[in-house]
C-alpha positions as CSV (number, residue, x, y, z in Angstrom):
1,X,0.0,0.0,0.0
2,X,2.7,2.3,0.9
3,X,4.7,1.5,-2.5
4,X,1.8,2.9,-4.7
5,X,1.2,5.8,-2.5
6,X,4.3,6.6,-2.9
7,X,4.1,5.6,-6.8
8,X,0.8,7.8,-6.6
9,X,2.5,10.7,-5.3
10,X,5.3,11.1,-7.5
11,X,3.3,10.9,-10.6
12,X,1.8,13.8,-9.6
13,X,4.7,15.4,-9.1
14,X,6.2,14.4,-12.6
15,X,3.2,15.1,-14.7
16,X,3.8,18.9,-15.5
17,X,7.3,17.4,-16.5
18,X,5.9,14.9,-18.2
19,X,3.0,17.1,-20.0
20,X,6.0,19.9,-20.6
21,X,7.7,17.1,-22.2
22,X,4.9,16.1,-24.3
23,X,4.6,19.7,-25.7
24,X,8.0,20.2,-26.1
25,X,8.1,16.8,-28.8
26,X,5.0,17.7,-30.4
27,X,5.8,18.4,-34.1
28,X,5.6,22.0,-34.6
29,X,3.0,22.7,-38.0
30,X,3.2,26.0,-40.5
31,X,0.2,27.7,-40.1
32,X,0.3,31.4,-40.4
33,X,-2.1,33.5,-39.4
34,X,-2.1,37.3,-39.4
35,X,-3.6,38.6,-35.9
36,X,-5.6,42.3,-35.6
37,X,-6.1,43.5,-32.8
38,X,-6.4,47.5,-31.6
39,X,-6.9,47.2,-28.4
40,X,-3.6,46.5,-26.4
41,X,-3.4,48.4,-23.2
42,X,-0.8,46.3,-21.8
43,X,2.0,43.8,-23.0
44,X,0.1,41.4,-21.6
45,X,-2.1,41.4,-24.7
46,X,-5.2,39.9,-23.1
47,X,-7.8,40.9,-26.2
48,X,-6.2,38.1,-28.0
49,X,-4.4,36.2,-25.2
50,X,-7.0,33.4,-26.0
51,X,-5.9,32.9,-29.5
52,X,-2.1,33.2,-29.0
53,X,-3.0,30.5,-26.0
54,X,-4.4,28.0,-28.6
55,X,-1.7,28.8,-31.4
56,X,0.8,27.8,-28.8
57,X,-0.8,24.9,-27.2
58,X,-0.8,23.7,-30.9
59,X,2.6,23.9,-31.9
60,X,1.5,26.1,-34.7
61,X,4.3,27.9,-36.2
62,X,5.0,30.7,-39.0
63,X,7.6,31.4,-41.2
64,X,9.4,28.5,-39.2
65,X,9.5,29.9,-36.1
66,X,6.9,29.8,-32.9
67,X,4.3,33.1,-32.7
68,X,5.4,35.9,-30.6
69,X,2.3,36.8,-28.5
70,X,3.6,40.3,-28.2
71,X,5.1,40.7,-31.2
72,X,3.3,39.1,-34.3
73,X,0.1,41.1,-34.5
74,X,-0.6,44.1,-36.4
75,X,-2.5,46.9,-34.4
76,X,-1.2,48.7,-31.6
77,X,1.8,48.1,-29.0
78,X,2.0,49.6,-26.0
79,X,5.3,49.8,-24.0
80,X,4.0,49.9,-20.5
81,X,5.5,52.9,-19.8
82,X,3.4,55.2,-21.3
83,X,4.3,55.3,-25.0
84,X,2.8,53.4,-28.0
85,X,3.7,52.6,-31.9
86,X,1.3,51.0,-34.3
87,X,1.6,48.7,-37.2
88,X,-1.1,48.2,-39.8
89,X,-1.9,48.3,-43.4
90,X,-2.5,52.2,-43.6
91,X,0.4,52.2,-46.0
92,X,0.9,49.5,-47.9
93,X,-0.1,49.8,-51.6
94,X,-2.3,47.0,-53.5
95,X,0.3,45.0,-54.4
96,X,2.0,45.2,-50.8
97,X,-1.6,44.2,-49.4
98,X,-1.9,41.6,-52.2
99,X,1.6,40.0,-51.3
100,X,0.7,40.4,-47.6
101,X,-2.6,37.9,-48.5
102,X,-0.4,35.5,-50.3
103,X,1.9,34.9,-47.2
104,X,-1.0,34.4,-44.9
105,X,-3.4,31.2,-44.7
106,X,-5.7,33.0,-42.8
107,X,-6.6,36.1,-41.0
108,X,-8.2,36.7,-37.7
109,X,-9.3,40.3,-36.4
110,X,-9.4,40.1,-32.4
111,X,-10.5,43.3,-31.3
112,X,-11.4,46.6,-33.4
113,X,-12.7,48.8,-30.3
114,X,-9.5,50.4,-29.6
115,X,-7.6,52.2,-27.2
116,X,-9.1,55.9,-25.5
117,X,-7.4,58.6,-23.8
118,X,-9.2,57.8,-20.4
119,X,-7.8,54.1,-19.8
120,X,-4.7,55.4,-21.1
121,X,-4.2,57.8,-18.6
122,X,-5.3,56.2,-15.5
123,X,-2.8,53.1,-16.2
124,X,-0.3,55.2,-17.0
125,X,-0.4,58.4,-15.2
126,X,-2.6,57.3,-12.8
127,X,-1.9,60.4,-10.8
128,X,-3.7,62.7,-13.1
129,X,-6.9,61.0,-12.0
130,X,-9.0,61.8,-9.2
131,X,-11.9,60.1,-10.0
132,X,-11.7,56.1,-9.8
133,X,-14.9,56.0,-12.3
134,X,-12.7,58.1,-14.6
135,X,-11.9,55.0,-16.7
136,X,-15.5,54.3,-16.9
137,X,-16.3,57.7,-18.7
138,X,-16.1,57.8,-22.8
139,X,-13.1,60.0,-23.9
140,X,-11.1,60.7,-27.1
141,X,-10.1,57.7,-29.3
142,X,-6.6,57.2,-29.6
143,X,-6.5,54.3,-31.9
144,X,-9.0,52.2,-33.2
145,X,-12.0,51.2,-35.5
146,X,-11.7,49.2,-39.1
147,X,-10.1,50.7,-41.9
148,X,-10.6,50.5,-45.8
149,X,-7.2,48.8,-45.6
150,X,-8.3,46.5,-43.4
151,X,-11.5,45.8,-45.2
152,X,-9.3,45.2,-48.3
153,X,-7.4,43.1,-47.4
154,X,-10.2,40.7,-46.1
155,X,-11.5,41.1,-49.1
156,X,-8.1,39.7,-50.7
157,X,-8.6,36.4,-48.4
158,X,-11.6,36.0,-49.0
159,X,-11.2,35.9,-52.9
160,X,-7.9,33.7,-51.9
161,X,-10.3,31.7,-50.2
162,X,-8.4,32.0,-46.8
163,X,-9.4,31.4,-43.2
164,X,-11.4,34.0,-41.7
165,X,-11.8,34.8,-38.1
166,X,-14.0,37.9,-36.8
167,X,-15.5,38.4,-33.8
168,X,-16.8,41.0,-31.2
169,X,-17.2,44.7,-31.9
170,X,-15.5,44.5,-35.5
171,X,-17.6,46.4,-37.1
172,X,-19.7,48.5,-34.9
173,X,-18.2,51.4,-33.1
174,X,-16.2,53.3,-34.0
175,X,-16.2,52.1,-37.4
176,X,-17.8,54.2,-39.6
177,X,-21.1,53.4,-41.2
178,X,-19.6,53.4,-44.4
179,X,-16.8,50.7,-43.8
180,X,-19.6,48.6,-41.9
181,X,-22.0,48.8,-44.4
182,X,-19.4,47.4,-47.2
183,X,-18.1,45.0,-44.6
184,X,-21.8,43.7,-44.1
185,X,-22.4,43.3,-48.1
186,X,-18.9,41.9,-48.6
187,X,-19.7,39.2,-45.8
188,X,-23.4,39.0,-45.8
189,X,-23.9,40.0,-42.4
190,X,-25.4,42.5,-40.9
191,X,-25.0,43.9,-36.8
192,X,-28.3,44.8,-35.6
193,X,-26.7,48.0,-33.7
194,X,-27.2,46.4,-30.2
195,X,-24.4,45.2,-27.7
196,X,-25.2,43.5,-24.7
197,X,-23.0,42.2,-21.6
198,X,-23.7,40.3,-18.3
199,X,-23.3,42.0,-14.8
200,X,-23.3,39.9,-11.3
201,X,-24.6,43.3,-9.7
202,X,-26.2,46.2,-10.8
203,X,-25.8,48.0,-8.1
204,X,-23.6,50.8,-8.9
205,X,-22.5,51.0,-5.2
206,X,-21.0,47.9,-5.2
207,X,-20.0,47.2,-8.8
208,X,-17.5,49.7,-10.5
209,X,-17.1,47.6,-13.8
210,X,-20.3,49.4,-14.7
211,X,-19.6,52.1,-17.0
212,X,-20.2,55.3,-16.2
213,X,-21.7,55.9,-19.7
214,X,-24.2,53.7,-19.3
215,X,-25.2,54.8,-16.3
216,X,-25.9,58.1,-17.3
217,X,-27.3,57.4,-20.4
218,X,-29.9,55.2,-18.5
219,X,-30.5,57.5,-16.2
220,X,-30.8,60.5,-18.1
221,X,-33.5,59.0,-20.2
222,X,-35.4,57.4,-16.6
223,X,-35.9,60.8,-14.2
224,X,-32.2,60.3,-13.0
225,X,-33.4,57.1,-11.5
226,X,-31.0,53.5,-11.1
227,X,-33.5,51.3,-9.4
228,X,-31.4,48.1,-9.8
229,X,-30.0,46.1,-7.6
230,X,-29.0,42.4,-8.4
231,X,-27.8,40.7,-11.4
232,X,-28.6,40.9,-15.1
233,X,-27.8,42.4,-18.2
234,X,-27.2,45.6,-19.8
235,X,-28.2,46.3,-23.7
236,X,-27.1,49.3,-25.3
237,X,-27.6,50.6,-29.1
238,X,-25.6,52.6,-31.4
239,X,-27.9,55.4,-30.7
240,X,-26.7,54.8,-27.2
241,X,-30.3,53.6,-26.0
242,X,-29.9,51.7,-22.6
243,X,-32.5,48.8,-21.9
244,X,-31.4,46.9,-18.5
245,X,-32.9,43.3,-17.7
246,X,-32.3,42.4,-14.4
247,X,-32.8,39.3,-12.8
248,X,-36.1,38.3,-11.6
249,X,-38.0,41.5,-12.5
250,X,-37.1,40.5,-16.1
251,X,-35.0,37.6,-16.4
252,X,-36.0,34.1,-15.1
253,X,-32.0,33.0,-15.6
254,X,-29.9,36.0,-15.1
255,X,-27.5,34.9,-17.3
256,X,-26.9,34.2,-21.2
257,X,-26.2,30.7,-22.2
258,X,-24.8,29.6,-25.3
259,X,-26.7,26.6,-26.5
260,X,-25.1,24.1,-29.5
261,X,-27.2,21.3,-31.3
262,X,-25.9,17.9,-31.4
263,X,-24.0,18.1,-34.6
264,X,-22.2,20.9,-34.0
265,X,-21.3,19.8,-30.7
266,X,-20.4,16.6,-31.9
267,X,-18.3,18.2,-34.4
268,X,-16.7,21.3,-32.9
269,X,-16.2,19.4,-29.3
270,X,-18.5,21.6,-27.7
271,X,-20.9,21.6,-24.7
272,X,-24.5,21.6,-25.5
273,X,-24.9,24.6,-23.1
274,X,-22.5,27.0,-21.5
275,X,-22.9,30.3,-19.3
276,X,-21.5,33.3,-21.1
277,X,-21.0,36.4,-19.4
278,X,-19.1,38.9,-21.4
279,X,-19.7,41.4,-24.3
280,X,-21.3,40.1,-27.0
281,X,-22.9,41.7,-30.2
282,X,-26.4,40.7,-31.6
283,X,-26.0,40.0,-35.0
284,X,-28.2,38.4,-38.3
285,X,-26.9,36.3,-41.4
286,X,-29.0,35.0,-43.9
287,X,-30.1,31.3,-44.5
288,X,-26.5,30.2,-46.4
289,X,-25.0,30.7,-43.0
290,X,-24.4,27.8,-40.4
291,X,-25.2,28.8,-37.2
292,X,-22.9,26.5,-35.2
293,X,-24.2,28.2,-31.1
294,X,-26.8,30.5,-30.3
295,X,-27.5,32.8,-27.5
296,X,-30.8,32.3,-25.4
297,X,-32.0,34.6,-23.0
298,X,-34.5,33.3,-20.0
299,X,-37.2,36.5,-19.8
300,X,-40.0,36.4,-18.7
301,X,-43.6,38.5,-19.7
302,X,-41.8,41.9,-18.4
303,X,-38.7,41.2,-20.3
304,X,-40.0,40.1,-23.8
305,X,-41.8,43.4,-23.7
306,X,-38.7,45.5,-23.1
307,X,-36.3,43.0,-25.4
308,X,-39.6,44.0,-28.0
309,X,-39.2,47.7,-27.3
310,X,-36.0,47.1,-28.3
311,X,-36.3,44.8,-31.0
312,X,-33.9,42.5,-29.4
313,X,-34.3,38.4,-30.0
314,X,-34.7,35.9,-27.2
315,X,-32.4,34.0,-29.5
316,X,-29.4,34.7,-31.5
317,X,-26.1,33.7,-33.2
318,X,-23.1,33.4,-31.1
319,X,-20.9,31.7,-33.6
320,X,-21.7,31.4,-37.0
321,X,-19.4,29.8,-40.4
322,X,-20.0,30.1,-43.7
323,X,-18.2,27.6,-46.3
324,X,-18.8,28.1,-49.9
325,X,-15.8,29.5,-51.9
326,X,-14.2,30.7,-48.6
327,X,-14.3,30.2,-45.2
328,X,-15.6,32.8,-42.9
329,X,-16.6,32.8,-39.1
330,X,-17.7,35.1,-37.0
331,X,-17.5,35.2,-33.0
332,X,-20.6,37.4,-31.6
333,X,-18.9,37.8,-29.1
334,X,-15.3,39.3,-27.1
335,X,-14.4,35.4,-27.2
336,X,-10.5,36.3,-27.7
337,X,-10.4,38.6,-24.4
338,X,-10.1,36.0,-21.5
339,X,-7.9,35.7,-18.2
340,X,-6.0,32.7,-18.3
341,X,-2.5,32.0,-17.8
342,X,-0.2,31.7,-21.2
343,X,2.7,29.4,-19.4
344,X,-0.2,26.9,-19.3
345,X,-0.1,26.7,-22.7
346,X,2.9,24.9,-22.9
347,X,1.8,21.6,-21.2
348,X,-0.3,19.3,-23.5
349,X,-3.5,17.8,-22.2
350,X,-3.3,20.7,-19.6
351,X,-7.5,20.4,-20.6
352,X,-7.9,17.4,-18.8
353,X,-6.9,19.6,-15.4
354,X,-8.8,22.4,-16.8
355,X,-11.7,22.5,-14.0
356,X,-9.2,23.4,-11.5
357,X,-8.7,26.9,-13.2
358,X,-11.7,28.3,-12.6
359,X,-14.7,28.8,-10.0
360,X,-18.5,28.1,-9.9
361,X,-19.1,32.3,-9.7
362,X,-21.2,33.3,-12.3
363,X,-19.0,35.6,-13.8
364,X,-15.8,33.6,-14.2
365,X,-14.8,33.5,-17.7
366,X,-12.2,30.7,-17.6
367,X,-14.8,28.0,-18.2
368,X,-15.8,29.4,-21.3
369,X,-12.4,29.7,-22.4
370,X,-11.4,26.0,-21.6
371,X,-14.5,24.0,-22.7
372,X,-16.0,26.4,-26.2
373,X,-13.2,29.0,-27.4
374,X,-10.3,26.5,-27.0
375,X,-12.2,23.6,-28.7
376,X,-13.6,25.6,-31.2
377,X,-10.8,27.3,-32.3
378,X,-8.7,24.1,-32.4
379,X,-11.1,22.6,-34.4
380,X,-11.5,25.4,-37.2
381,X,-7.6,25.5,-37.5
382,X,-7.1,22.1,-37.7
383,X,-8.8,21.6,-40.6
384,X,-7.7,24.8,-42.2
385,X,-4.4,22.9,-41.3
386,X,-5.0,19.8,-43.1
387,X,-6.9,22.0,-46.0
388,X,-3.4,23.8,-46.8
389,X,-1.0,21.3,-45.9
C-alpha cells in the first residue's frame, strides 16, 4: 500500500514534467495567421491572449518559427510605460496588401474597439486621475476602428479563399457606417446596432465595472433614477439607447447561455450549453449561413416586452461559419479577451486539469475559455491545417 502511494505521489509530481515534455516533442505545424487587434493596453495582450493561447498549445508555427504573443500582430503596442507605436496596413499599396494575403493562410481580427485617452491615462499616469470611475467615462479615441485597408485586405482572403476569423465589436463602433456597411455586403452580415453584456450586480454601489456611460445614459432617459440592484444584463444601441434586464423583474436566468445542437457539438467538441458572461454583439446572417451556437436569454412576460421595445431576439447567433468558396466565421462575441495564464499553454492535455482553473461564480470566464473558445478554435484551425498542408 505504501509503495503505490508513494508511486501515486510522485506521478503527480512528474506530470507537469511529463505534459512539458509532451509539448516540447509535439511536431511544430506551418500555419500562419495574421492577428488584428487594436486594443492592447498592456503587454500582456489579453484581447487576443486566448488565441495566441491556442496557437501555442498547438505547436503552430510561422515562417518557421513559434508566434510571438507580443510581437506578431498588427494593431497597436504599447510599451508599459506610457508610449505606444502602431503597425497596420494604412500604408501599404495593393500590391503590398496583395503580397501580404499571399503569405498568410488565414486572418483573424481580435478586437477593433480600440484604445481611449481615459484608460490610457489612469494606467499610465494614474496620478492625473482623481476620479476612480474616470476609466468608466467615454473620452477621445486614440486608436481604433476598421479601416478600408483593413477591409481590403479581407476582401483579398476571401477571394484567396483563406481562413477567416471575426468576432466581437469589429464592425460596430467606432467604425464608420460606411466601412460597416461594405463589410456587411462583402460578408453578408449585418449587426443589428445592439451590444449587450452580463453584470453579477447592478448595483452601482457595489460594482464599479459598470460604465459610467451607461449609467448616465440610463438615467438620463429614466428621471435620474437607477433602481437596480441584483444581477442581469445591460443592452445598449448605437444610438446609445440603454435597456437593463435584471434578474427576476425581467429575467428568469440571469444569465446568457450559449446553447449548441448535437451536430455541431459533436463536431466542434462543444458543450451543449455554457454560461457566457461577457460582451457580446447581436448580430443576423441570412439562410447560407451555419449557425454553429446561439445565445438564449430566460425572460419572462416583463422582459420580452422591453427586449420588443428594443427589437432584441430571445435567441441569437453566437458563432456562426459560412463555407462556400471561402471560409468565414464570426465570433458574436469578445471570445479572444479572456484571463488565463499563457505558461499553461505549454503543457499538453493541460485540458484534462482544466476545472481546476476556474470557480463556480457566475461571472468567471475561464470556463468558457477552456470547454467552447479553445475547442472551437482548435477545431477550425485544424482543418484549415489539413486543408493547406
Amino acid at each position: 500500500m505504501k509503495k503505490i502511494l508513494i508511486a501515486i505521489l510522485m506521478l503527480i509530481v512528474l506530470m507537469p514534467l511529463i505534459m512539458w515534455l509532451l509539448w516540447i516533442i509535439k511536431k511544430p505545424r506551418e500555419l500562419n495567421i495574421l492577428i488584428l487587434d487594436k486594443t492592447v493596453l498592456t503587454s500582456a495582450v489579453q484581447e487576443h491572449l486566448s488565441l495566441s493561447w491556442v496557437i501555442n498549445n498547438e505547436k503552430f508555427i510561422h515562417n518557421s518559427k513559434s508566434y510571438n504573443k507580443q510581437k506578431d500582430y498588427y494593431g497597436f503596442f504599447p510599451d508599459d510605460k506610457g508610449n505606444y507605436h502602431i503597425r497596420d496596413f494604412e500604408n501599404f499599396s495593393s500590391e503590398n496588401l496583395d503580397n501580404l494575403a499571399n503569405s498568410y493562410d488565414g486572418a483573424y481580427y481580435t478586437d477593433m474597439y480600440g484604445i481611449y485617452a481615459n484608460e490610457w491615462i489612469i494606467r499610465y499616469y494614474p496620478e492625473k486621475i482623481h476620479d476612480k470611475r474616470f476609466i468608466a467615462d467615454r473620452s477621445k479615441k486614440i486608436y481604433g476602428g476598421m479601416t478600408q485597408k483593413e477591409l481590403d485586405f479581407l476582401r483579398l482572403m476571401k477571394q484567396k479563399n483563406k481562413l477567416i476569423i471575426n468576432e466581437f465589436n469589429v464592425i460596430a463602433s467606432p467604425t464608420s457606417k460606411e466601412i460597416r456597411n461594405k463589410y456587411e455586403n462583402e460578408f453578408n452580415i449585418h449587426w443589428t446596432g445592439w451590444v449587450g453584456r452580463y453584470f453579477d450586480n447592478l448595483d452601482t454601489l457595489v460594482n464599479e465595472d459598470i460604465p459610467r456611460w451607461l449609467i448616465d445614459n440610463y438615467t438620463r432617459n429614466h428621471s435620474g433614477q437607477w433602481p437596480f440592484k441584483k444581477s442581469g444584463i445591460a443592452f445598449v444601441s448605437e444610438n446609445d439607447q440603454i435597456l437593463i434586464l435584471e434578474k427576476d423583474t425581467h429575467l428568469n436566468t440571469d444569465i446568457p447561455y450559449i446553447y449548441t445542437n448535437e451536430n455541431n457539438a459533436k463536431h466542434y467538441h462543444l458543450p451543449e450549453k455554457i454560461k457566457y458572461p461577457f460582451w457580446f454583439d447581436i448580430m443576423e446572417t441570412n439562410p447560407s449561413f451555419r449557425i454553429i451556437s446561439s445565445y438564449h436569454l430566460d425572460t419572462n412576460a416583463a422582459g420580452d416586452s422591453l427586449l420588443a421595445l428594443g427589437r432584441i431576439p430571445k435567441i441569437f447567433p453566437a458563432a456562426v461559419n459560412y463555407k462556400n468558396g471561402y471560409n468565414y466565421y464570426y465570433f458574436c462575441g469578445d471570445f479572444a479577451d479572456n484571463p488565463i495564464s499563457y505558461a499553461s499553454s505549454r503543457f499538453r492535455y493541460i485540458q484534462v486539469f482544466s476545472p481546476l482553473f476556474y470557480s463556480s461564480s457566475k461571472n468567471e470566464r475561464a470556463s468558457f475559455f477552456w470547454k467552447y473558445y479553445r475547442p472551437l478554435l482548435r477545431q477550425i484551425l485544424n482543418e484549415e491545417y489539413q486543408r493547406t498542408e
